[in-house]
DRENVEXMI-407451 format. One record per residue: x, y, z of N, C-alpha, C, O in turn; residue number from 1. Coordinates in steps of 0.05 Angstrom, whole numbers, m for minus. Layout:
[[X, Y, Z], [X, Y, Z], [X, Y, Z], [X, Y, Z], NUM]
...
% end
This chain:
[[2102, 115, 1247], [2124, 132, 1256], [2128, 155, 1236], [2134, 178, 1243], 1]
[[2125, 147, 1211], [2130, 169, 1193], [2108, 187, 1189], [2113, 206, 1173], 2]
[[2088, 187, 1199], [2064, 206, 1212], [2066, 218, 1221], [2054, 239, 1214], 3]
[[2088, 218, 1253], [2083, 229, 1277], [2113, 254, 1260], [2113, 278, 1262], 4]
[[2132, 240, 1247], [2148, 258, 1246], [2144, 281, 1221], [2156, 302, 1219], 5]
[[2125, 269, 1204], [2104, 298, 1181], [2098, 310, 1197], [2112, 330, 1197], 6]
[[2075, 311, 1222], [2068, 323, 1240], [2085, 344, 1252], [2083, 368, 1247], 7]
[[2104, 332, 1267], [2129, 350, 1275], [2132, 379, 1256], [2130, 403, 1260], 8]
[[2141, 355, 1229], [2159, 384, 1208], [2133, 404, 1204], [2134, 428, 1211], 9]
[[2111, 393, 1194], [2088, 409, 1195], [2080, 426, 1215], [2063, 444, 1209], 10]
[[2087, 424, 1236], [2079, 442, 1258], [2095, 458, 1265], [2090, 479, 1276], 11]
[[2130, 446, 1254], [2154, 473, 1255], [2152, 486, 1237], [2155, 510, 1243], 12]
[[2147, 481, 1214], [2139, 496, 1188], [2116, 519, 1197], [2124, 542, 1194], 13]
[[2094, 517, 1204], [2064, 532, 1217], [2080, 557, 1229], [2083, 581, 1222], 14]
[[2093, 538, 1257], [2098, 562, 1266], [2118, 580, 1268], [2120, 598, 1285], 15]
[[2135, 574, 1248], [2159, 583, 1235], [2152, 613, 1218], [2166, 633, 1219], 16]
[[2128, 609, 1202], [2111, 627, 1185], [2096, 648, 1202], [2093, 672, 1197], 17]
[[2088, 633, 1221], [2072, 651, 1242], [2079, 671, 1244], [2103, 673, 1252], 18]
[[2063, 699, 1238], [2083, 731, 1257], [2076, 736, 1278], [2055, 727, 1289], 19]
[[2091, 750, 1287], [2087, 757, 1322], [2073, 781, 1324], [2083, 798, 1310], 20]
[[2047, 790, 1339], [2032, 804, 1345], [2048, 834, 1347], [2067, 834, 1363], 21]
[[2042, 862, 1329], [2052, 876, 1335], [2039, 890, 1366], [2016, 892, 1374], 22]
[[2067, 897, 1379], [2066, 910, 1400], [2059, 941, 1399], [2057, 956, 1380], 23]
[[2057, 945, 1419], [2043, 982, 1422], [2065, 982, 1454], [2072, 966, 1471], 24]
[[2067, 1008, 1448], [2083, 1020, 1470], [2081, 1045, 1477], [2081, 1062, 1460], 25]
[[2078, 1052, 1511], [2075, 1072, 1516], [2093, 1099, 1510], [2108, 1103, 1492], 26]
[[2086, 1113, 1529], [2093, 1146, 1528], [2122, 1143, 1541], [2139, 1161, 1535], 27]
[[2129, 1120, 1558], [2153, 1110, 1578], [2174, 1099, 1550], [2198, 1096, 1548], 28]
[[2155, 1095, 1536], [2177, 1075, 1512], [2175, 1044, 1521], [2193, 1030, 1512], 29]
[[2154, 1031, 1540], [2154, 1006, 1548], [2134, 996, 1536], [2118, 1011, 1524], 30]
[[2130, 962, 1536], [2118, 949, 1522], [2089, 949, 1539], [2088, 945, 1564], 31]
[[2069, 953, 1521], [2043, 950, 1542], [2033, 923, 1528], [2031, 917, 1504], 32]
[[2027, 906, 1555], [2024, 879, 1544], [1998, 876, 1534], [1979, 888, 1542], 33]
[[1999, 858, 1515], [1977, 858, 1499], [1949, 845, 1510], [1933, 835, 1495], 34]
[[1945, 845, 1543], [1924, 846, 1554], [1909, 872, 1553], [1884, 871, 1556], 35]
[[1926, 902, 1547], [1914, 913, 1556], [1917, 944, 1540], [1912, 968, 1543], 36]
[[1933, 920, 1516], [1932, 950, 1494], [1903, 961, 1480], [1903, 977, 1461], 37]
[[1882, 951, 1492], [1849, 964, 1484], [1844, 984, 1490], [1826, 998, 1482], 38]
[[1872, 992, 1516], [1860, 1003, 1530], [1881, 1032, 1538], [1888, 1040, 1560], 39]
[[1891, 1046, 1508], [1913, 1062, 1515], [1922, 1087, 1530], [1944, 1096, 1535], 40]
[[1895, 1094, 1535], [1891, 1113, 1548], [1895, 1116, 1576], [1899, 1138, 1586], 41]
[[1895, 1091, 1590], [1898, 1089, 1615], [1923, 1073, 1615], [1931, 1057, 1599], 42]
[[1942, 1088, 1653], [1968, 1062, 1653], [1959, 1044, 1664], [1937, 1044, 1674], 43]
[[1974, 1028, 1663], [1973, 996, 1683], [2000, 1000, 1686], [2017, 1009, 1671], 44]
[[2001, 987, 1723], [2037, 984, 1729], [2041, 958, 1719], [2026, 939, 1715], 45]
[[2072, 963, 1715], [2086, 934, 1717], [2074, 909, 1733], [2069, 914, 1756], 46]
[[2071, 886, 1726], [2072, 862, 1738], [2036, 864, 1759], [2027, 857, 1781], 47]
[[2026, 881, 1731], [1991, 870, 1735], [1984, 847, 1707], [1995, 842, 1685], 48]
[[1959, 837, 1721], [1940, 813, 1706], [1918, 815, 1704], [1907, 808, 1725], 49]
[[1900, 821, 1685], [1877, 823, 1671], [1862, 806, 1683], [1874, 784, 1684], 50]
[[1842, 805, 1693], [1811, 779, 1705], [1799, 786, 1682], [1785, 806, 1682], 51]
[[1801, 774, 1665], [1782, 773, 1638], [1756, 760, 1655], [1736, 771, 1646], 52]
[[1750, 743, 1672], [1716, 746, 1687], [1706, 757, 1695], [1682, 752, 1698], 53]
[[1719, 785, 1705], [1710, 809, 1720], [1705, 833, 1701], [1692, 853, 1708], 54]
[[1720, 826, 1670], [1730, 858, 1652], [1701, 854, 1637], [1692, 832, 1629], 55]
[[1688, 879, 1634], [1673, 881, 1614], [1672, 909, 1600], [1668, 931, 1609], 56]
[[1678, 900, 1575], [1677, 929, 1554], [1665, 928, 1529], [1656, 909, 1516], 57]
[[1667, 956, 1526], [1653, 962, 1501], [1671, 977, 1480], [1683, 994, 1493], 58]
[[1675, 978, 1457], [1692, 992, 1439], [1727, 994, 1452], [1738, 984, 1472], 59]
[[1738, 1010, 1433], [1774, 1010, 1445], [1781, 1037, 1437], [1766, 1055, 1430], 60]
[[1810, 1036, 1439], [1825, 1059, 1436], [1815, 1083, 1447], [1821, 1076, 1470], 61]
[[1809, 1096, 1449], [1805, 1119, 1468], [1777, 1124, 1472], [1770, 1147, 1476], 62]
[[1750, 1099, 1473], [1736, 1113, 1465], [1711, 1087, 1476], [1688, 1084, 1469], 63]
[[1729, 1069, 1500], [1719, 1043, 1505], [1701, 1047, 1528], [1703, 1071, 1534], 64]
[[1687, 1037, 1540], [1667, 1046, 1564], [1669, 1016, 1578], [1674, 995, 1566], 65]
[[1665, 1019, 1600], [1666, 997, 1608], [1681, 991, 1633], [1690, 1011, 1645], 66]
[[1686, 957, 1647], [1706, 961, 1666], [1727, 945, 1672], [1722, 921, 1671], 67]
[[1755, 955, 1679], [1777, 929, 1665], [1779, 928, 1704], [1778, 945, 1723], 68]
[[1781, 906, 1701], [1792, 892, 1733], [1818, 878, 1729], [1822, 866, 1708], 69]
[[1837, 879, 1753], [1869, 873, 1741], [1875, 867, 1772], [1861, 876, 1791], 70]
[[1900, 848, 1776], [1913, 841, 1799], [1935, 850, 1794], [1944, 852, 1771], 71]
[[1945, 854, 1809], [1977, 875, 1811], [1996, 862, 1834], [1991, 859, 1858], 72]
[[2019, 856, 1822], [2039, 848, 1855], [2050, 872, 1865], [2071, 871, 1877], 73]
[[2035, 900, 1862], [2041, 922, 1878], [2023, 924, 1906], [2003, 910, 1910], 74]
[[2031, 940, 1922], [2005, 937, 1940], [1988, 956, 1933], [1995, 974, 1917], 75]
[[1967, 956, 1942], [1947, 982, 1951], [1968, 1017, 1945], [1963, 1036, 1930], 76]
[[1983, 1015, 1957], [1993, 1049, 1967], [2009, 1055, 1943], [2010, 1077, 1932], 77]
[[2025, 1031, 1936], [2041, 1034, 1907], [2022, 1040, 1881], [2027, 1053, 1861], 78]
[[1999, 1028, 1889], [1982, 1029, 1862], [1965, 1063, 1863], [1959, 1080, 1846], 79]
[[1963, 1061, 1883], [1956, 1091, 1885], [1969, 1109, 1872], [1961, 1118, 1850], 80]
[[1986, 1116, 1882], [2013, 1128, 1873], [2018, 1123, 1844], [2033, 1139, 1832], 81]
[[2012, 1111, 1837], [2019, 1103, 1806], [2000, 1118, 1793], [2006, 1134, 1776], 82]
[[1975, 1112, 1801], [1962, 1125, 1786], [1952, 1157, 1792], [1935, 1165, 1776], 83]
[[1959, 1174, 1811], [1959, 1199, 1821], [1981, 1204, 1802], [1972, 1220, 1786], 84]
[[2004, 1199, 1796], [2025, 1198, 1779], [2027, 1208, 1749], [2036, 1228, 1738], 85]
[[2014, 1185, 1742], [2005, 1175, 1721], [1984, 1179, 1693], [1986, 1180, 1668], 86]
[[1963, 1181, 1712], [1941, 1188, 1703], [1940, 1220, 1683], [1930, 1223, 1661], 87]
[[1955, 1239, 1700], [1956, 1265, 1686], [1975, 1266, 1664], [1976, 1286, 1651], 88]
[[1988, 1247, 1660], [2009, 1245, 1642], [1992, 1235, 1615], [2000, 1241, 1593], 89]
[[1973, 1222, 1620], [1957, 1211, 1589], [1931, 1237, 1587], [1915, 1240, 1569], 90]
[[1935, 1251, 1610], [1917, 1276, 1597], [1889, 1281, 1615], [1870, 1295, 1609], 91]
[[1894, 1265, 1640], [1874, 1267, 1657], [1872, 1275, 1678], [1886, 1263, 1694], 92]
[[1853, 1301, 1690], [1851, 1311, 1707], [1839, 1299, 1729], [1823, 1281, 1723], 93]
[[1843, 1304, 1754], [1834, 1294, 1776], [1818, 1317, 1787], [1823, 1342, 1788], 94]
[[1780, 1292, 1800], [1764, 1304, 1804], [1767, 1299, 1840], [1762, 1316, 1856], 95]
[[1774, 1280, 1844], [1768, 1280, 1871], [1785, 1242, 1871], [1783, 1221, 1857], 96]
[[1798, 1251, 1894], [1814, 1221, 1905], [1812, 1212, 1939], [1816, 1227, 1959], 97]
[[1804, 1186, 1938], [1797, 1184, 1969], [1813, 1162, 1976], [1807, 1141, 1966], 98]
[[1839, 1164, 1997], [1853, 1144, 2007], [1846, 1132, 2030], [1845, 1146, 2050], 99]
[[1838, 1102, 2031], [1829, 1096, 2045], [1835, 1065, 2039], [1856, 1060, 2026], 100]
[[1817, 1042, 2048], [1819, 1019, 2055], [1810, 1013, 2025], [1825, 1001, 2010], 101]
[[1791, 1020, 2019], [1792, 1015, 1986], [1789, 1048, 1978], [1771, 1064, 1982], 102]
[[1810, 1050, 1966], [1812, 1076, 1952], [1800, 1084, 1924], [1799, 1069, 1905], 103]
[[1790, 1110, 1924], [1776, 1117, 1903], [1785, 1138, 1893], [1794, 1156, 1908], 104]
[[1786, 1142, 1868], [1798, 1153, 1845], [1775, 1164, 1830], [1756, 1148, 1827], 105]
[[1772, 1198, 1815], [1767, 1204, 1803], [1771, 1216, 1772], [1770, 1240, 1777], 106]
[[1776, 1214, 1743], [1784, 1231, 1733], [1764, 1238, 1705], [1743, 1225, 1701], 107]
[[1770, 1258, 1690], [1763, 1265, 1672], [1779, 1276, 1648], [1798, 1290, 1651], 108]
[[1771, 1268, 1624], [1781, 1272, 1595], [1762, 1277, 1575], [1747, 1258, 1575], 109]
[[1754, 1296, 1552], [1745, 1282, 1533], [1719, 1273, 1535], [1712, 1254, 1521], 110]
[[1703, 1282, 1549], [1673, 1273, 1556], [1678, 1250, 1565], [1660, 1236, 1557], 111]
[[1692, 1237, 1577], [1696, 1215, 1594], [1700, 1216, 1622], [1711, 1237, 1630], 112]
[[1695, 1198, 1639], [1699, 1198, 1665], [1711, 1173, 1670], [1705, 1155, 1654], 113]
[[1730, 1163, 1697], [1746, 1147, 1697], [1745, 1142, 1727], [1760, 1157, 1740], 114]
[[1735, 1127, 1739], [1728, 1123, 1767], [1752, 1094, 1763], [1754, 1076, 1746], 115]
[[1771, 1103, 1796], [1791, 1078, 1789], [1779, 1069, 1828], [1771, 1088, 1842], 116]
[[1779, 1042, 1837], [1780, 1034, 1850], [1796, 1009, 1866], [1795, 986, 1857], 117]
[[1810, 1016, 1889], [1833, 1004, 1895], [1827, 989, 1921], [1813, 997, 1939], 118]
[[1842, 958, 1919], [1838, 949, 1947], [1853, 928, 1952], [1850, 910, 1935], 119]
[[1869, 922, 1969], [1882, 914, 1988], [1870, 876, 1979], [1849, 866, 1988], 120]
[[1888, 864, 1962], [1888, 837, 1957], [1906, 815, 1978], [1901, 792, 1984], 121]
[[1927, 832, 1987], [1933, 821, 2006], [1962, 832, 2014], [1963, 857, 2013], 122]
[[1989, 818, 2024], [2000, 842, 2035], [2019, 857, 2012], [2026, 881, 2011], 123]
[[2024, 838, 1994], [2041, 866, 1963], [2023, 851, 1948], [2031, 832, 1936], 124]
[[2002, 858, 1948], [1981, 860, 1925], [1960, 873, 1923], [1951, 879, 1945], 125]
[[1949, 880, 1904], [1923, 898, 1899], [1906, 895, 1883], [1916, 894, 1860], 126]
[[1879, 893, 1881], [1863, 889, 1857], [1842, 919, 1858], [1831, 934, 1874], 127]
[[1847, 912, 1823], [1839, 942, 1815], [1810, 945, 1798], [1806, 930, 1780], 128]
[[1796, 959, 1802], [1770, 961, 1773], [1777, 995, 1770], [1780, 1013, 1787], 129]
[[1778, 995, 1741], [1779, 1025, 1731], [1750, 1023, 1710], [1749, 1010, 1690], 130]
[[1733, 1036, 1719], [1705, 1043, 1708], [1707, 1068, 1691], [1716, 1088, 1703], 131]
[[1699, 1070, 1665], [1703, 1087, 1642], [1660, 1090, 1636], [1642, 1075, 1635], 132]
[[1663, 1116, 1635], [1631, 1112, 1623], [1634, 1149, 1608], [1651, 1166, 1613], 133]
[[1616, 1150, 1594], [1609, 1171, 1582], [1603, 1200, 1598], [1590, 1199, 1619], 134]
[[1613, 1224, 1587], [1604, 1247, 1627], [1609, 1268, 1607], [1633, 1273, 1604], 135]
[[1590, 1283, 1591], [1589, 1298, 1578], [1592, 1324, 1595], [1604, 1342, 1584], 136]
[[1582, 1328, 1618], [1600, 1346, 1638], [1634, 1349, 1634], [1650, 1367, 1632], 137]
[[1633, 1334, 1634], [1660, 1331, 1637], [1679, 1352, 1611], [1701, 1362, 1615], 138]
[[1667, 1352, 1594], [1682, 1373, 1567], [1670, 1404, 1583], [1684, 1424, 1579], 139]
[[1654, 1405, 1595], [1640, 1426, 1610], [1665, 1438, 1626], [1679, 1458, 1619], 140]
[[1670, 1421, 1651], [1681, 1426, 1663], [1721, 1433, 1657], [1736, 1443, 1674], 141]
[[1727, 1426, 1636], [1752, 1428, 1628], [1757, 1457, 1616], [1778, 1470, 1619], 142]
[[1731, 1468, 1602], [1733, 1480, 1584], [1732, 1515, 1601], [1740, 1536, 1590], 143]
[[1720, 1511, 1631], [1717, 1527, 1643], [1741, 1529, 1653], [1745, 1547, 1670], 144]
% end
C-alpha cells in the first residue's frame, strides 16, 4: 500500500514540474492549436482536426512543403469562405478558385504555391488537403 501511494505523490510531483507547451497565436490574437502551429502561414478555422495518416511534410515555419489534411465541423461553403477570406490576410494571392463539389483553391507567396482542396464530408462538415510545394514562378509572377 505504501507503494501505490509513493507512486501517487511521485506522479503529482512529475507533473506539477511539468511546463506547459508554449502557444503561438495568430494575426486574430487566437490560440492556434498546437496541431498545427508547423504550419503558420496558413489559417485553419475553428473546430478543425489534423489526420496525422493523411498529413505529410517536410520542414516548418514558412518554408514546409508538403500536405496537411484536416476535418472541420464547418461545411464545404463555410470553409471556402474562410479561406477566400483568409488566405490574403497571411499574404497570399489568389491564382485561380473553382467552386464546386470538391472545390479548388489556388495561391501563391514567396516561391511557394498552395493548392487548397475542399469536399463535402458530410452535411456541417468538410475535409480539407492544402498542398504546399515549391513554384519558383511564382516570385515571377508577383513581381510583375
Amino acid at each position: 500500500m505504501k507503494n501505490i501511494y509513493a507512486l501517487i505523490i511521485l506522479l503529482l510531483f512529475t507533473t506539477a514540474c511539468a511546463k506547459e507547451p508554449k502557444m503561438l497565436y495568430g494575426t486574430d490574437g487566437r490560440e492556434i492549436p498546437m496541431a498545427f502551429q508547423n504550419f503558420p502561414d496558413i489559417p485553419f478555422p475553428d473546430d478543425s482536426y489534423l489526420s496525422l495518416e493523411d498529413s505529410r511534410t517536410m520542414g516548418n515555419g514558412e518554408n514546409w512543403i508538403g500536405n496537411v489534411c484536416f476535418s472541420s465541423g464547418h461545411n464545404a461553403g463555410r470553409i471556402f469562405d474562410f479561406f477566400v477570406s483568409e488566405m490574403p490576410k497571411k499574404g497570399w494571392v489568389e491564382i485561380a478558385v473553382v467552386r464546386a463539389d470538391i472545390s479548388q483553391m489556388t495561391y501563391i507567396k514567396n516561391g511557394r504555391a498552395i493548392q487548397i482542396l475542399i469536399q463535402t464530408e458530410g452535411r456541417d462538415s468538410a475535409y480539407v488537403t492544402v498542398t504546399a510545394i515549391p513554384n519558383q514562378a511564382s516570385i515571377r509572377a508577383i513581381e510583375n
